[in-house]
C-alpha positions in Angstrom: 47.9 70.6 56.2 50.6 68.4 57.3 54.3 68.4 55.9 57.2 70.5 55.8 56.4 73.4 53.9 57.9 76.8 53.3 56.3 80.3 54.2 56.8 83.0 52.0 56.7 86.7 53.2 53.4 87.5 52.1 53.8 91.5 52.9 57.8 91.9 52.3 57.6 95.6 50.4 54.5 96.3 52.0 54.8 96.6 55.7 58.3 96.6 55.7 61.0 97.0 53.1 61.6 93.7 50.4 65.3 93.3 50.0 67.1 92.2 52.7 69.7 95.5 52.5 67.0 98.1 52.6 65.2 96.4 55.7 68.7 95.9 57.8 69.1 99.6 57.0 65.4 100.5 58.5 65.4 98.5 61.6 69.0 99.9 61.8 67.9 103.3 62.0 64.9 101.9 64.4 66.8 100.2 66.8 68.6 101.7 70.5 71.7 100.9 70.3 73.5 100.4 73.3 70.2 99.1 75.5 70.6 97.1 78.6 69.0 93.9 78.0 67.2 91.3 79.5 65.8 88.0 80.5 61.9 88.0 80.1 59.1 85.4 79.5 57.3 87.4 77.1 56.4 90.8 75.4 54.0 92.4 73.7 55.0 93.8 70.1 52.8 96.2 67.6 52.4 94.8 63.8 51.7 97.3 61.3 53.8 98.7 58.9 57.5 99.4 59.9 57.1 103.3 59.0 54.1 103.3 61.8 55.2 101.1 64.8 58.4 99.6 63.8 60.0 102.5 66.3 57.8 100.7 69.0 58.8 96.9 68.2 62.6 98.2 67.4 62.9 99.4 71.1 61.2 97.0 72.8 63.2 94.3 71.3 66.1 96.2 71.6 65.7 95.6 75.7 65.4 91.7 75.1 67.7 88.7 75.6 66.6 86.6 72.5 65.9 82.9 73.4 66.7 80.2 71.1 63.0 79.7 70.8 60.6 82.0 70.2 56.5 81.0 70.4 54.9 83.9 68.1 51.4 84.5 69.3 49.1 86.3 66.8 45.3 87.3 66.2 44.2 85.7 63.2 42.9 88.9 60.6 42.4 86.8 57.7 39.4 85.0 58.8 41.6 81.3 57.1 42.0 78.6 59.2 40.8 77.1 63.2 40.0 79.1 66.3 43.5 77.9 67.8 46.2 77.3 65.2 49.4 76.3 65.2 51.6 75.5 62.9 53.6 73.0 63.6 56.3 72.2 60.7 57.9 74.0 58.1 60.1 77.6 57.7 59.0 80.9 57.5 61.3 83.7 55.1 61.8 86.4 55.4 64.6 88.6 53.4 66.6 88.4 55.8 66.7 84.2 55.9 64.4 81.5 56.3 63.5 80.3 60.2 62.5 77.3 61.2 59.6 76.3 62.9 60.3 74.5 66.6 58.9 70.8 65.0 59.7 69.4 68.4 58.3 71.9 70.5 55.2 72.5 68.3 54.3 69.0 68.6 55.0 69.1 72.5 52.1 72.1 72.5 50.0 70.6 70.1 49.5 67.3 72.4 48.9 69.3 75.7 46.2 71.0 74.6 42.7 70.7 74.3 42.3 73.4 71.9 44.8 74.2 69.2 44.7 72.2 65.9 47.5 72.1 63.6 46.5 74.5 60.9 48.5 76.1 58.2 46.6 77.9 56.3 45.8 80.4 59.1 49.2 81.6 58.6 49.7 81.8 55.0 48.7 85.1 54.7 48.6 86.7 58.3 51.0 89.8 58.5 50.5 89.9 62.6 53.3 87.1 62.8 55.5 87.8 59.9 56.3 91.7 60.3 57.7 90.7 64.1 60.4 88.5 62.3 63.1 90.6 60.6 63.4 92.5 64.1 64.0 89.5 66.1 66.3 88.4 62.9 68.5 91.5 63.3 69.5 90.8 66.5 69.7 87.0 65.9 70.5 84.8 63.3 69.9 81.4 64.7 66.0 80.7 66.5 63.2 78.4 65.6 59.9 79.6 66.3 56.5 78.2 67.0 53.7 80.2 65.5 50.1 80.3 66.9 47.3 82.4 65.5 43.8 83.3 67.4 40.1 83.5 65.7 38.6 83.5 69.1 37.4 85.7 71.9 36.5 82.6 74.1 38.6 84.4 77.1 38.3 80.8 79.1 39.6 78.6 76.0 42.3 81.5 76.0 43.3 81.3 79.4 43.5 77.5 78.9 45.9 77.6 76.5 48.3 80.1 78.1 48.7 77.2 80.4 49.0 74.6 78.4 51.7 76.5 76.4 53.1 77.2 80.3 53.3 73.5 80.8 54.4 72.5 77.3 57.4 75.3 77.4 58.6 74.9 80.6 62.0 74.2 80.6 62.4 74.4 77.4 64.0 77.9 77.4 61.5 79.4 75.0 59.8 83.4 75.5 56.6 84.3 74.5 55.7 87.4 71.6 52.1 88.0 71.7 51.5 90.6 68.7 48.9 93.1 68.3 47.6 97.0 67.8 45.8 99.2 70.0 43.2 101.1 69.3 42.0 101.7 65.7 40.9 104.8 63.7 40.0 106.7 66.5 41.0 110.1 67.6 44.7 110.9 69.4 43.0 111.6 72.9 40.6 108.7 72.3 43.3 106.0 72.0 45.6 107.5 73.9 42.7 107.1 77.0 41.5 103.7 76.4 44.6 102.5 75.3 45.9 103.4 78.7 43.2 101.6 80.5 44.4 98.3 78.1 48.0 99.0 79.1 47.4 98.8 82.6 45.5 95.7 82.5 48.3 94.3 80.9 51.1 95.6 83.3 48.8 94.4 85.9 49.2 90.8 84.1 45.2 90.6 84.7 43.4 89.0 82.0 40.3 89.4 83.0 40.7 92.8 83.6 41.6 93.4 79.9 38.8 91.4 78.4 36.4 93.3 80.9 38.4 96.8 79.8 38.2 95.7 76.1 34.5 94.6 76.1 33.4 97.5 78.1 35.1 100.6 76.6 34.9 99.5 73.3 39.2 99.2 72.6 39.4 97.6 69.3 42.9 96.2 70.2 43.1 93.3 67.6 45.5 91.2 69.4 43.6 91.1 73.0 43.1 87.1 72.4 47.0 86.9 72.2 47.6 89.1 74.9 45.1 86.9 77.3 47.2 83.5 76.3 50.2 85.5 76.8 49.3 86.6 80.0 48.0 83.3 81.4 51.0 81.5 80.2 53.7 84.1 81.7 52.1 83.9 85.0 51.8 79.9 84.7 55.7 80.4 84.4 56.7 82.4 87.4 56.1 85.8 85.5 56.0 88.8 88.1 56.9 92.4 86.4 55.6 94.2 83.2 56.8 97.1 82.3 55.8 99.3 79.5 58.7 100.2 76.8 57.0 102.4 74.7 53.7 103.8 73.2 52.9 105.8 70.0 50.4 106.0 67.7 50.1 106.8 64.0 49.2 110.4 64.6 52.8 111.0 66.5 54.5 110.0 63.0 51.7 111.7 60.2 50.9 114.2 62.5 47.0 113.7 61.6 45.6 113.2 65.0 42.0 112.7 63.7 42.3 109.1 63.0 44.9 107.2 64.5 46.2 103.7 65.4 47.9 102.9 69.0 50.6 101.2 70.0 52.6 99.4 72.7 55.9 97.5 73.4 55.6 95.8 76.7 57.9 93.2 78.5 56.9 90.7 81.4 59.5 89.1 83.1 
């Protein structure tokens, strides 16, 4: 699906407010303020619905020195589209503005690696990559991005791309986002315990470790694939540190603690 095309928000008024004055307003009230920021090489953000994890994603970007290029990495819900995809022309609005996709860069990817095809319809309508934009918006007007969704649990084809990202991106200036949710419909003590176990893995910038914790304990954390390419990647390009931002689940806004969905705003640098 070649050609520059244009992405339109396909869940603006669903998991986050549709006019670009209300949504300012929300992330506003999200956001810390005054946080010191940093350099990193990538984070971790949550993608559901502002009113559920937007606190989450607000604070962890709040503690981030935006890059001019941003490489969005997302699991791939919708079922559309390749194992590996990447988009690799076109811009992505929002109501806040458009953004434009990293042509250059994309392309750069794209020919170092063995597994990503350039596929567009697996982002058409993914809301994993599109509810991360208006925060990153807020606190900067002017980025291209390159998005990349996952339909894969092949944790060595995973790996594999981390580093060819690594070697495509170096230089170049660009951080990493890897989106995804914790654990799923389970109980607050329940997600809270194996979402843990996830969350170390992930400070402990082990990707095997997560797959092992993932596959083994039964964490339905959607964006694991992301998180491994992440990972690899970040390490491929110097990455030491992790530190967890924040962590929340549904149940500490509803209050229903029967059935609840984690999660986590990490930073690797």
């Amino acid at each position: 699906m070649e050609g520059s095309r244009v992405r339109r928000p396909a869940f603006a008024g669903q998991f986050y407010p549709g006019t670009a004055q209300e949504l300012k307003r929300n992330i506003d009230s999200l956001v810390v303020k005054n946080a010191k920021k940093q350099d990193i090489i990538a984070c971790m953000l949550p993608h559901a619905g502002y009113m559920y994890s937007g606190k989450v994603a607000a604070e962890t970007i709040s503690r981030i020195n935006l890059k001019d290029r941003i490489i969005l990495l997302g699991p791939n819900h919708t079922g559309y589209g390749s194992p590996f995809s990447i988009m690799t022309d076109g811009t992505w609005q929002t109501p806040l503005g458009d953004v434009k996709i990293d042509k250059e860069l994309a392309k750069k990817i794209l020919a170092a690696s063995k597994f990503l095809e350039n596929d567009a319809l697996a982002h058409m309508y993914e809301h994993s990559l599109e509810v991360e934009l208006p925060f990153l918006q807020y606190f900067k007007s002017d980025f291209q991005i390159v998005p990349i969704a996952f339909l894969t649990d092949d944790i060595n084809g995973l790996k594999e791309v981390g580093k060819e990202i690594a070697i495509a991106i170096k230089g170049s200036g660009a951080m990493m986002v890897a989106s995804s949710d914790m654990t799923h419909y389970e109980s607050q003590q329940e997600a809270s315990r194996k979402d843990s176990e996830a969350i170390k893995a992930v400070l402990e910038l082990n990707e095997d470790k997560l797959m092992e914790r993932i596959r083994g304990q039964g964490i339905s954390m959607c964006g694991y694939a992301p998180a491994i390419a992440m990972i690899s990647a970040a390490k491929a390009l110097g990455a030491k540190n992790a530190e967890l931002v924040k962590y929340q689940t549904s149940g500490d806004v509803t209050g229903d603690m029967d059935s609840v969905v984690g999660y986590a705003g990490i930073i690797i640098y």
